[in-house]
Each structure stands twice: as structure tokens, then as C-alpha cells.
C-alpha positions as CSV (number, residue, x, y, z in Angstrom):
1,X,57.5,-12.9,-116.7
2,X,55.2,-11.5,-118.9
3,X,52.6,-14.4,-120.8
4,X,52.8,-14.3,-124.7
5,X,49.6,-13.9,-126.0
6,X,47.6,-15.7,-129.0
7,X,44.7,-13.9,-131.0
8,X,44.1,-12.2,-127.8
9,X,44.2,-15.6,-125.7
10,X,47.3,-16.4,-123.1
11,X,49.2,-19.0,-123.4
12,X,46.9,-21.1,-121.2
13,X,44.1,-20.0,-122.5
14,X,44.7,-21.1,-125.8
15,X,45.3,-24.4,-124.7
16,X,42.0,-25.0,-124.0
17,X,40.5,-25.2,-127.5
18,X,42.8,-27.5,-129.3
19,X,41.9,-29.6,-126.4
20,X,38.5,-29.2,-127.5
21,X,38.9,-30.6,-131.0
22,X,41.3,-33.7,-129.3
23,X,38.5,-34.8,-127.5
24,X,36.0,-34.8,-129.8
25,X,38.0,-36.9,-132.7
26,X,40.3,-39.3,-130.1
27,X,37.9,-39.3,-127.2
28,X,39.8,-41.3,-124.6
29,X,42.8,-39.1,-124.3
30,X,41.3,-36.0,-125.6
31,X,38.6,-36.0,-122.7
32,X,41.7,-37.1,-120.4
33,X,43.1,-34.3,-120.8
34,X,40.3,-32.3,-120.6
35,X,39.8,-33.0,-117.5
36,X,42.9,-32.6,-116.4
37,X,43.0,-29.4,-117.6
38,X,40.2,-28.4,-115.8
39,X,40.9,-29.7,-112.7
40,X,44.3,-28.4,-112.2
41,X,44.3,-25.5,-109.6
42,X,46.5,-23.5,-111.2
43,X,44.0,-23.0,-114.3
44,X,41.6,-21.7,-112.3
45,X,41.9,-18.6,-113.2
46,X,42.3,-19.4,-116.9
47,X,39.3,-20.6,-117.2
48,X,37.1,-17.7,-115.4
49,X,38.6,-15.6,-118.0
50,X,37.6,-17.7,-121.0
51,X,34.7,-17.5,-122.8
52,X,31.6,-19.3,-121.4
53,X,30.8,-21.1,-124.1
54,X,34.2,-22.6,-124.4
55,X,34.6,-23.8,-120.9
56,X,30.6,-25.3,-121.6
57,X,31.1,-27.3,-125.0
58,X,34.6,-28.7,-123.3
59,X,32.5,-30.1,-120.1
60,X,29.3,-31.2,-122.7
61,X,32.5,-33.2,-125.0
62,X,33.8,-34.6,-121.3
63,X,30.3,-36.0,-120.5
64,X,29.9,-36.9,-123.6
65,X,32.5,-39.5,-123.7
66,X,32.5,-40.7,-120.5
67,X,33.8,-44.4,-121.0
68,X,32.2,-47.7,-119.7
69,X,34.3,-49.2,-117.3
70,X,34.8,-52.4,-118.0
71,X,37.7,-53.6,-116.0
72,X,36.1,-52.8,-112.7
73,X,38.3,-54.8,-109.6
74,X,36.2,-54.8,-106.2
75,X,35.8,-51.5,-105.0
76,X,35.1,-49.4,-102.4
77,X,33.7,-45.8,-101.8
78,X,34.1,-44.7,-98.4
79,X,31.7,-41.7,-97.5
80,X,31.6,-39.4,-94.5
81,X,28.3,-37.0,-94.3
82,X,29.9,-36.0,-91.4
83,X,26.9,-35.3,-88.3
84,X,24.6,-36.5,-90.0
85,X,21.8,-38.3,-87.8
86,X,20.0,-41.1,-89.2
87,X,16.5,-39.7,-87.6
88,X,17.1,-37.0,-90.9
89,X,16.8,-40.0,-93.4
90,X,12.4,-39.8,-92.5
91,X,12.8,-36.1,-91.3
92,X,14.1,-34.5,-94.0
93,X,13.7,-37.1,-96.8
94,X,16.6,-37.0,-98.9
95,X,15.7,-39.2,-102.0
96,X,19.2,-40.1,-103.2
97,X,20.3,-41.3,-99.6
98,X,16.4,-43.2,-99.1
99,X,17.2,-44.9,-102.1
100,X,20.1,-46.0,-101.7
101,X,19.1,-47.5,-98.4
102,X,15.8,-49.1,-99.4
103,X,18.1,-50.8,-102.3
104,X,20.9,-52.0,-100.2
105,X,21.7,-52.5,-96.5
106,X,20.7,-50.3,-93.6
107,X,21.4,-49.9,-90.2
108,X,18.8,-48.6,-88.1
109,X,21.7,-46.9,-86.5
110,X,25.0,-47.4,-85.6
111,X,27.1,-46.3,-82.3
112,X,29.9,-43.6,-82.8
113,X,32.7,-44.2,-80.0
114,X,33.2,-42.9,-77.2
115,X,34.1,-39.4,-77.8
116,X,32.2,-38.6,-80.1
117,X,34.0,-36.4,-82.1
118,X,34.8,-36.0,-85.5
119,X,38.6,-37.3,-86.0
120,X,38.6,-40.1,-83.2
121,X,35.7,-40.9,-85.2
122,X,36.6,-41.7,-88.8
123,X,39.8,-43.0,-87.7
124,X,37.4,-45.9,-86.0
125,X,35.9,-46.3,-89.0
126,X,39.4,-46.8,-91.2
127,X,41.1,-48.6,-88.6
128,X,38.7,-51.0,-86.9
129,X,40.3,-49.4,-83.0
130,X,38.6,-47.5,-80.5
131,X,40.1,-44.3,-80.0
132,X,42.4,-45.2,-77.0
133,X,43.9,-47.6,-79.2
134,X,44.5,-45.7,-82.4
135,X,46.0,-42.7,-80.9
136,X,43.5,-40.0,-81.6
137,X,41.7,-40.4,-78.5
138,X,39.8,-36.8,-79.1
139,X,39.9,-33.6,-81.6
140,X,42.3,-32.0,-79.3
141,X,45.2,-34.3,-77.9
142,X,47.8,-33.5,-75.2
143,X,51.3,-36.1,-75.8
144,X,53.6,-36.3,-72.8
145,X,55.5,-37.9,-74.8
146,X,56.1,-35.4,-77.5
147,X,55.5,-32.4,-75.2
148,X,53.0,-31.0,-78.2
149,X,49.0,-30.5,-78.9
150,X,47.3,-31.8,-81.8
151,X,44.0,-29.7,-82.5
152,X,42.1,-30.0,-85.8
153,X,43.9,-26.4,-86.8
154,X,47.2,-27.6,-86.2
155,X,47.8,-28.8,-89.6
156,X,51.5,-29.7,-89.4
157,X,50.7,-31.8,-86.2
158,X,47.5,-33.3,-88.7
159,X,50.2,-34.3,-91.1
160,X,52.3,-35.5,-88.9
161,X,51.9,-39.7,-88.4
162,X,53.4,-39.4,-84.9
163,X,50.0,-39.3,-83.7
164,X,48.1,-41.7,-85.9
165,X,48.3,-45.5,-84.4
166,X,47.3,-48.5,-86.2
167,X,46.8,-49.4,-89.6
168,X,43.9,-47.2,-91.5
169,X,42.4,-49.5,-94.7
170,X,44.5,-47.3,-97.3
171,X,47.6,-48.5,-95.7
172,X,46.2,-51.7,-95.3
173,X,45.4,-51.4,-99.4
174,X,48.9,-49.7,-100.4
175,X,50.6,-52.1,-98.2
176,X,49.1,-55.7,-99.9
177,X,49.2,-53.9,-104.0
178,X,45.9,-51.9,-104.5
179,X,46.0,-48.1,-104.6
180,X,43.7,-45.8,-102.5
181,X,42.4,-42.8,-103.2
182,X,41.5,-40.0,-100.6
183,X,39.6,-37.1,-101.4
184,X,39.6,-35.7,-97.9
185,X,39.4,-38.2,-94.2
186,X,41.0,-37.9,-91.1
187,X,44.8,-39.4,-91.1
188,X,44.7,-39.3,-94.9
189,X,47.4,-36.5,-95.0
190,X,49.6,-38.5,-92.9
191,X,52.3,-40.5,-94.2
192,X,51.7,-43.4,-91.5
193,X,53.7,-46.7,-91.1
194,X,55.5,-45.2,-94.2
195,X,52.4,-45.6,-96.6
196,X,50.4,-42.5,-97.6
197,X,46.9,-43.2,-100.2
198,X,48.4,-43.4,-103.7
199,X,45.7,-40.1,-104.6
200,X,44.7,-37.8,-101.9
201,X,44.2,-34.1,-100.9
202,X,45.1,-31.9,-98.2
203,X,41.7,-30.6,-96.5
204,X,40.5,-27.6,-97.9
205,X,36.6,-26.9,-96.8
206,X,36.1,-24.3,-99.9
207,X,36.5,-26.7,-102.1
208,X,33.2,-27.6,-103.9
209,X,31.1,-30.8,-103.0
210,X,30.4,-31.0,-106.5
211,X,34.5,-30.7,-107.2
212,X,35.1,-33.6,-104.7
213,X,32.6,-35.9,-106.7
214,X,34.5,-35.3,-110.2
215,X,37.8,-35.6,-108.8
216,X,37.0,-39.6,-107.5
217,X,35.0,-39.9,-110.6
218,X,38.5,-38.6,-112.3
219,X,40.4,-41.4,-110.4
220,X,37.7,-44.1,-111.7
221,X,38.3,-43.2,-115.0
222,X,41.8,-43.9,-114.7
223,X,43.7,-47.0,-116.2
224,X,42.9,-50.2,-114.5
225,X,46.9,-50.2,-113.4
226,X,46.5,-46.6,-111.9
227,X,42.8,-47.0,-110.6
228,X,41.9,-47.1,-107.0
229,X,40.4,-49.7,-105.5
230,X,39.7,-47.6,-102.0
231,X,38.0,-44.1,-102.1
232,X,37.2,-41.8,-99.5
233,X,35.0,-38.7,-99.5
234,X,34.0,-36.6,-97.1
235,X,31.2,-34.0,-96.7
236,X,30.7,-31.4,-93.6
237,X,27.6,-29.4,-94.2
238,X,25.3,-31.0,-92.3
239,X,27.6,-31.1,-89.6
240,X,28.0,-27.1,-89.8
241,X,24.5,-26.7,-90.4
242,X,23.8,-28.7,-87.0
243,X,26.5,-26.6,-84.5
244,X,25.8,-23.4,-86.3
245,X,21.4,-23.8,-85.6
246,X,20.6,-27.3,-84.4
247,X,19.4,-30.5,-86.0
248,X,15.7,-28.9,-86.6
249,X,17.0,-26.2,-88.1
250,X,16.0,-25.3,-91.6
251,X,19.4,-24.9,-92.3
252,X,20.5,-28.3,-91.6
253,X,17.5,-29.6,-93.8
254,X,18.7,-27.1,-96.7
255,X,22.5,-28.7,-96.0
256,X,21.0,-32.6,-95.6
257,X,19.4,-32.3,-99.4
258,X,22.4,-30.1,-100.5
259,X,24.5,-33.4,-99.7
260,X,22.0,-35.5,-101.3
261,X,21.5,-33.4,-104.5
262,X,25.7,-34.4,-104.6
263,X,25.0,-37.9,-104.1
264,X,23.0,-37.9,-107.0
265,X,26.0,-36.1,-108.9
266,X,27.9,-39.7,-107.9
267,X,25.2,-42.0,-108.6
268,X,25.0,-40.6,-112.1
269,X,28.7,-40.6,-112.7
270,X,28.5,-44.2,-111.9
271,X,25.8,-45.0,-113.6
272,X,27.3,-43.3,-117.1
273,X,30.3,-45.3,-116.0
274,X,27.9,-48.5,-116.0
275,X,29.2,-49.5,-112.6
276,X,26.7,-48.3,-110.1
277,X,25.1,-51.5,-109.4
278,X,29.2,-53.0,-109.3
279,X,30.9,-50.3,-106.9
280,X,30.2,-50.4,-103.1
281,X,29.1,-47.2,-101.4
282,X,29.3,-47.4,-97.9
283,X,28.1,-43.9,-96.3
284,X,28.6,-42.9,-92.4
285,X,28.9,-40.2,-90.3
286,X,31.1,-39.9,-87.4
287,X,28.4,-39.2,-84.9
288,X,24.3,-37.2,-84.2
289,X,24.1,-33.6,-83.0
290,X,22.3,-32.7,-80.2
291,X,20.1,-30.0,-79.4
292,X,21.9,-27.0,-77.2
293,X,21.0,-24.1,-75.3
294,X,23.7,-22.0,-74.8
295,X,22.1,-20.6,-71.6
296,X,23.0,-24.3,-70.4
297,X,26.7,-23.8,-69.9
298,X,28.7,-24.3,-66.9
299,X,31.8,-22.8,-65.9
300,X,34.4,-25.0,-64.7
301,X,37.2,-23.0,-64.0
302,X,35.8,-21.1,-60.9
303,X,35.7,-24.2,-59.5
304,X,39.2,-25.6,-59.0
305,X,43.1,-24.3,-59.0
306,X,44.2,-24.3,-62.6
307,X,47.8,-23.8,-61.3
308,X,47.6,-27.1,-60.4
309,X,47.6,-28.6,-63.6
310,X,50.7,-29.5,-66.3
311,X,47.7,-28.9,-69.1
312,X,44.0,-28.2,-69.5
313,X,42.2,-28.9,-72.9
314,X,39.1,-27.2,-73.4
315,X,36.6,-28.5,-74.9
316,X,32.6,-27.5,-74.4
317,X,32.2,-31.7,-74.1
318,X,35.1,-32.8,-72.5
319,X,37.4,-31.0,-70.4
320,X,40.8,-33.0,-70.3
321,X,42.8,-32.7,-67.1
322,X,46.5,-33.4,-66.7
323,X,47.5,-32.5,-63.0
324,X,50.8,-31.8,-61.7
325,X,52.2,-34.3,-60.0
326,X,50.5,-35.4,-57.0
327,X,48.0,-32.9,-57.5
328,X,45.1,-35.5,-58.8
329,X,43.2,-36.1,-55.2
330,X,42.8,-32.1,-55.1
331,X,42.2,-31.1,-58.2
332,X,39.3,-33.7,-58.1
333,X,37.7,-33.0,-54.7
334,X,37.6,-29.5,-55.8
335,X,35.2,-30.6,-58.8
336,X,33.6,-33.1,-57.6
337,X,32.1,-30.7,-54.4
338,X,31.9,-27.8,-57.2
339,X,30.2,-29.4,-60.2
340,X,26.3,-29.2,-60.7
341,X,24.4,-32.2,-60.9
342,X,24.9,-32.0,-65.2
343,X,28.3,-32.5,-65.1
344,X,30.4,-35.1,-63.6
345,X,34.6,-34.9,-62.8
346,X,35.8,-38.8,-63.6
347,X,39.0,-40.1,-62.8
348,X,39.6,-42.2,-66.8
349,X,40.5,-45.4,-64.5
350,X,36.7,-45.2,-63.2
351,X,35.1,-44.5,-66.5
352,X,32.4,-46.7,-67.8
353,X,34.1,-49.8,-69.2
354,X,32.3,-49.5,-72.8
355,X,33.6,-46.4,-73.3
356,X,36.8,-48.5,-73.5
357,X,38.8,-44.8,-72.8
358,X,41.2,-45.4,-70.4
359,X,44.2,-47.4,-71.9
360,X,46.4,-44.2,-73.6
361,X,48.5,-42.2,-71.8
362,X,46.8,-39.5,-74.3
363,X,43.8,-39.8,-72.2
364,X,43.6,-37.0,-69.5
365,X,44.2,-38.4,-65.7
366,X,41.2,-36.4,-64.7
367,X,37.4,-35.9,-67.2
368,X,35.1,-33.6,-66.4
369,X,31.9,-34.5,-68.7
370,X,28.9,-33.2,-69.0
371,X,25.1,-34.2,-69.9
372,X,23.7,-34.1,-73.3
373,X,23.1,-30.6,-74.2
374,X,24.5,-29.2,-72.1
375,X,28.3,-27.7,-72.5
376,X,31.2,-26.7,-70.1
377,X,33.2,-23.7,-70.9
378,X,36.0,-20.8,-69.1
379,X,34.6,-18.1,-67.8
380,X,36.5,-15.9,-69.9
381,X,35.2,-17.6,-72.9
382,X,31.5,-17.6,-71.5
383,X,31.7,-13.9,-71.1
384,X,32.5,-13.6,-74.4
385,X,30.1,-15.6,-76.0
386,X,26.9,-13.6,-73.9
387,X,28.4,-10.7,-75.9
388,X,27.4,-11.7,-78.8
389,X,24.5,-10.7,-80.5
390,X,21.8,-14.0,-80.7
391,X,24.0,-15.8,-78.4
392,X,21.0,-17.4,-77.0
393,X,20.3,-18.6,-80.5
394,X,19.4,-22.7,-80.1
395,X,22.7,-24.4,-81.5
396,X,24.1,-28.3,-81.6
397,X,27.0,-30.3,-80.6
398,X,28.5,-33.5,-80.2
399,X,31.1,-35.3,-78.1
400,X,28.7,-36.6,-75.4
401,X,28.2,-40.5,-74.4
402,X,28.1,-42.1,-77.8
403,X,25.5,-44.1,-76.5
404,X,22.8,-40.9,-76.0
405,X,20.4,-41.2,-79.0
406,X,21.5,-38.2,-79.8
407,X,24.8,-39.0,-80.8
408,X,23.3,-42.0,-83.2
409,X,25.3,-42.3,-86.2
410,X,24.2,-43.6,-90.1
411,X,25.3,-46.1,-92.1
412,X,24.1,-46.8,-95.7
413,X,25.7,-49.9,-98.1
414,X,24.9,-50.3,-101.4
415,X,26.7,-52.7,-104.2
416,X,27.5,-55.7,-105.9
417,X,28.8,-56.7,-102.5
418,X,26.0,-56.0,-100.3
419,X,22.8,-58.0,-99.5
420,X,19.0,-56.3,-101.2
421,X,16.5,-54.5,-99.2
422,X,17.9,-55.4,-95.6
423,X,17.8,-53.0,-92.8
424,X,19.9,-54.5,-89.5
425,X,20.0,-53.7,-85.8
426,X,22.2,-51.2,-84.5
427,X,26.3,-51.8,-84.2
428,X,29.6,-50.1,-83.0
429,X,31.1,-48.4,-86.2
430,X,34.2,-50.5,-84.8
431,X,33.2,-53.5,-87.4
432,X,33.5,-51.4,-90.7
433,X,37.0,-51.9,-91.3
434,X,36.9,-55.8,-91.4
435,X,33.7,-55.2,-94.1
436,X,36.1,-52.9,-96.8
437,X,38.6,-55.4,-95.9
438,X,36.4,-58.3,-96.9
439,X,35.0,-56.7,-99.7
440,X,38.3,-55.8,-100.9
441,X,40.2,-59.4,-100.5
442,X,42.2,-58.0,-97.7
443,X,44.2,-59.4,-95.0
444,X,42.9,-56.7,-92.0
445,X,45.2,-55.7,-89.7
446,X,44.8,-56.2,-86.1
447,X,41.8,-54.3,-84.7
448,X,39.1,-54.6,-82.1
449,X,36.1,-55.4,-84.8
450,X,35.1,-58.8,-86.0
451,X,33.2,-60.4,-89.1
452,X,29.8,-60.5,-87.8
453,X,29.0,-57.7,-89.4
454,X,30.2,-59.0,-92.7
455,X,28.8,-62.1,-92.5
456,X,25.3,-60.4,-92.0
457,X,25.3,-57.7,-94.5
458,X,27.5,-59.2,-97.5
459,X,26.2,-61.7,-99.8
């Protein structure tokens, strides 16, 4: 259907300066809709095509009459810099992150679980469970039970709450009357134990950092009836950055004070809001990177009979083994004679108990795990990586003992709930949950945390 057009404008187009003159006489729901104007995807377009000036004087009006918030209920701001090692806080100096850290709590680091990956990750740090617990025991997953594979790219498996065990803290919220808000995590898009966030969004990586800031900001500004309490938001630069050259890469600097220019996006939202100092900022990140040679690869599938196997999932960290039945013995022997001295076949009953990785039938019979930096691939997919030009270009990864310094993760708190100017001694990321919870007068669910934590780091 063709658009009608006004003095040259579309119909959309034109909407946009009555808009204008609504938020500039009756503020509140003027600059409401503003916003919502803007933010709407399918205006996208609109608003390339309008005049600059227009779209500049309606975001000057917007900032202009952003409202104290008054009504402020405890709350909590969940953030992911996702690979982002706490050694970068004195390496790279990001001043939004050191200051929020010198003003609030610190860890000097904390421990990722074991894998450590990105989605068993953060769904230990929204659930309180180590990953053999809460289902998503790495970011690819093999289910007997449902005959199917759940891989980061599989986004109607990632939506699917089949695969996502335990209660995460926006269920936990939903479930006892607040509202949560998700602008992007791990098990977020999942409707699980029949609760899904009251706000959230299905990943989309192109999607601005600057963009995800405004649209939480958005949900603050809403009524006190309609505002979250919980927010998530989630940021994977860094973590690109650090695969793609390596955590000294000037690259991952550029993309560690490209995060923290958009922290100081939030901390100014909040602080034209007048609730900085009032909302709690917690700020993690799933796991380190370490350094990798890609001349350091082994190939493991020379060195045993794939036919024997119901399922292999490859991953350059973890290679996940399901044998055929009665099959384990051999498939075993074969890697244990065959495997280098940086690499290691495990049966998951004989893991290390701290991994706490053996309990889940989701769990491989049969891990073949590597050394830190160094990665175990196909042959196939070895051969193809050598022709590429700068294959041997240094790189990073992640997914090795989450003990390895390497692997280290951050965590940052700062708010009305948190304790001044106190850095504390490294702990498992397990214990987070139980803090939101506390913070946010909830009864957690069970989980395998406890409230030392809290008790150390709230006031």
C-alpha cells in the first residue's frame, strides 16, 4: 500500500514533529513518547530519512526532561562485559569501571565455573547452580533425553526452556511480584518454569551498546507500577576483541574503553535520573581469555574410532564424548595412549571434584581436555584453518580449568546497597544470586551459594 504523504513528509515522518512540540509543553508524556518513537524498530528507517535537525532537537527535548526518580524500589542492574579479565582494570585503565570500583566493592577476582564458557556461565550467575545442576553444562549440549543439540546458533533450542534448569533471579522476581527487565542474558528468551522477564529482547549482537543503555534507562523511566526492579545488560566486545587477537591486543584495549565510554553513557543516565548513588550495579563477566597459538592445536580425531561414538561435540576446549554402548573402555584407551602430554582424556566420574561436573546426564561419558592455551580440533577443521591467510596470528580462548588465572573473572558492585571503598578476596561467582536476592527482599530459590558473600559486601 502506497504511504500518503504530508508537505512532502510520510505519514510517519510527520509524526515526529508534533511529537516535538508535545514534549516540550507536557514534558512527561511528550518525551514518553518520544522515546518511544525512537526506539521502535520499525521507525528506523523513518528517522534516517528525516531531517537531521529534527531527529537532534527531539533527543536534546528527551534529555532535557529527563525526570527525577523519586519512587526508586531496591534495584538491581545486572551487567555482563562478557571476557573481560580483571588484570585489564590496571592494564588498560578504564576510568568509568576504576571508579566505580574504588567507590564500591571489589573483588580481586572471582572464579568462573567449571567450563568456562559463556552460557553455563551467566546462567551461574542468575541461578546460584553450577552448571551440572542448572542444565547448561556447556555452550554446546548433547540431551539423550530429547535426542537434540543446543549450540549458541540454535536459536529455537536457546528459546526453548527444556534446557534451562533451576530458577534464574527474573523468575525468582516475576514469581514473588517485581518485574525484570532483560536487555540481552543467557536463558532470558526462555519462557522457564512458565515465567519469562516482564521486558526483554531476543539477542541481536548489531544492536548498539549505546542502544542497550537507553532502552534500560527507558524501562527506569517507566511508572513505578511498570518499572523493573531486576535489569540485565550484556556487552561482548571485549570478549570478541580477546578470541579474534588476544588479551594484549590493541584491539581488546580499544573494545575494554569502548565498553567503559558506555558505562559512562549509564552512570550519567542515572545520575540525571538522581539515582546513581540508589541503584546497584553489579558488573561480571563470565570468565578471562587466555593467550593462544594456533600452531598449538592437537588433533584428536586421528587418534581413536569415531564410529564408535552415539555423538562427538567439538569444541577447541572440551571435546564431549558419548560412546556407543559398551564402547567407553576402548574409546578411552585409544586416547589415553594417543594424547600428548597437553591434553588429557577423563572419564566425568574421575574429574576433579571442584569442578563439580559430573552429576548430569548432559555431561559427556568421556572428556578430552586440554592445557591452557592450547586447543584441540578435527583434522579436517585444522586443515582448514592453516589455509587461511594469518592463521598463525596470536588469538584467545576460554573454557579451560576455571581455576587457571587465566580464566579469572571480574566483579564490580556499586550502590546504596553495597559497602564504601572495599576490595575482598577472591570467590566462586556461585554466591551472586543470593546477593540480588538479598538486595532485592527475595526469597532465593534453592541453589548451591550461601550468604557469606552478602554478609561481607552489603551494608
Amino acid at each position: 500500500m502506497r504511504e500518503i504523504r504530508t508537505s512532502g513528509l510520510t505519514r510517519g515522518e510527520a509524526i515526529i514533529p508534533p511529537l516535538l512540540y508535545l514534549s516540550l509543553f507536557f514534558p512527561k508524556p511528550g518525551i514518553a513518547a518520544v522515546k518511544h518513537i525512537i526506539a521502535m524498530k520499525e521507525m528506523k528507517m523513518i528517522i534516517r530519512r528525516l531531517p537531521p535537525i529534527i531527529v537532534l532537537v527531539c533527543l536534546a527535548a528527551a534529555s532535557a526532561y529527563t525526570q527525577p526518580i523519586a519512587d526508586l524500589k531496591p534495584t538491581v542492574i545486572l551487567i555482563s562485559i562478557d571476557g573481560f579479565h580483571p588484570d585489564y582494570l590496571e592494564k588498560y585503565r578504564p576510568a568509568n569501571l576504576r571508579g566505580l570500583a574504588r567507590a564500591g566493592v571489589r573483588a580481586s577476582w572471582m572464579y568462573p565455573a567449571f567450563p568456562s564458557k559463556t552460557f553455563p556461565n551467566h546462567y551461574t550467575v542468575v541461578t546460584g547452580l553450577y552448571p551440572q545442576n542448572h542444565g547448561i553444562v556447556e555452550n554446546t549440549i548433547y540431551s539423550r533425553e530429547f535426542d537434540a543439540v543446543f549450540s549458541l546458533g540454535a536459536r529455537k533450542e536457546v528459546s526453548n526452556g527444556r534446557w534451562w534448569l533451576g530458577e534464574p533471579i527474573w523468575v525468582t522476581a516475576e514469581r514473588q511480584g517485581q518485574r525484570a527487565a532483560a536487555m540481552f542474558f543467557p536463558g532470558s528468551e526462555a519462557e522457564i518454569a512458565g515465567y519469562r522477564p516482564s521486558y526483554w529482547k531476543p539477542y541481536d549482537g548489531k544492536v548498539p551498546n549505546e542502544e542497550r543503555v537507553d532502552t534500560v534507562l527507558g524501562w527506569l523511566d517507566l511508572p513505578v507500577a511498570e518499572r523493573p526492579t531486576f535489569f540485565t545488560l550484556y556487552f561482548s566486545d571485549v570478549d570478541d576483541a580477546g578470541h579474534g587477537y588476544g588479551p594484549d591486543a590493541e584491539e581488546t584495549r580499544e573494545a575494554v574503553l569502548k565498553v567503559d565510554a558506555v558505562m559512562g553513557r549509564l552512570i550519567e543516565g542515572l545520575k540525571a535520573r538522581r539515582v546513581f548513588d540508589r541503584v546497584n550495579i553489579i558488573i561480571v563477566s563470565d570468565h578471562g581469555m587466555a593467550r593462544v597459538d594456533p600452531r598449538d592445536t592437537i588433533v584428536v580425531d586421528e587418534l581413536f574410532d569415531q564410529a564408535l561414538a552415539e555423538k562427538i561435540l567439538w569444541t577447541a576446549e572440551i571435546v564431549s564424548i558419548f560412546p556407543n554402548e559398551g564402547k567407553e573402555d576402548e574409546i578411552y584407551e585409544s586416547l589415553r595412549r594417543g594424547l600428548p602430554p597437553q591434553a588429557r582424556v577423563w572419564r566425568k566420574k574421575d574429574l576433579p571434584a571442584r569442578f563439580h561436573y559430573s552429576n548430569s546426564p548432559r555431561i559427556a561419558p568421556l572428556l578430552v581436555l586440554p592445557d591452557v592455551g592450547w586447543r584441540l580440533m578435527t583434522r579436517a577443521r585444522f586443515d582448514e584453518m592453516r589455509a587461511r591467510e594469518g592463521w598463525e596470528r596470536i588469538r584467545g580462548s576460554h573454557g579451560y580449568d576455571n581455576r587457571a588465572r587465566e580464566m579469572r573473572a571480574l566483579f564490580i558492585a556499586h550502590g546504596s546497597a553495597f559497602r564504601r571503598g572495599l576490595r575482598v578476596a577472591p570467590f566462586e561467582n556461585i554466591h551472586i544470586y543470593n546477593v540480588m536476592a538479598k538486595i532485592l527482599k527475595l526469597n532465593p530459590a534453592p541453589n548451591d551459594g550461601n550468604m557469606r558473600l552478602a554478609r561481607r559486601i552489603l551494608r
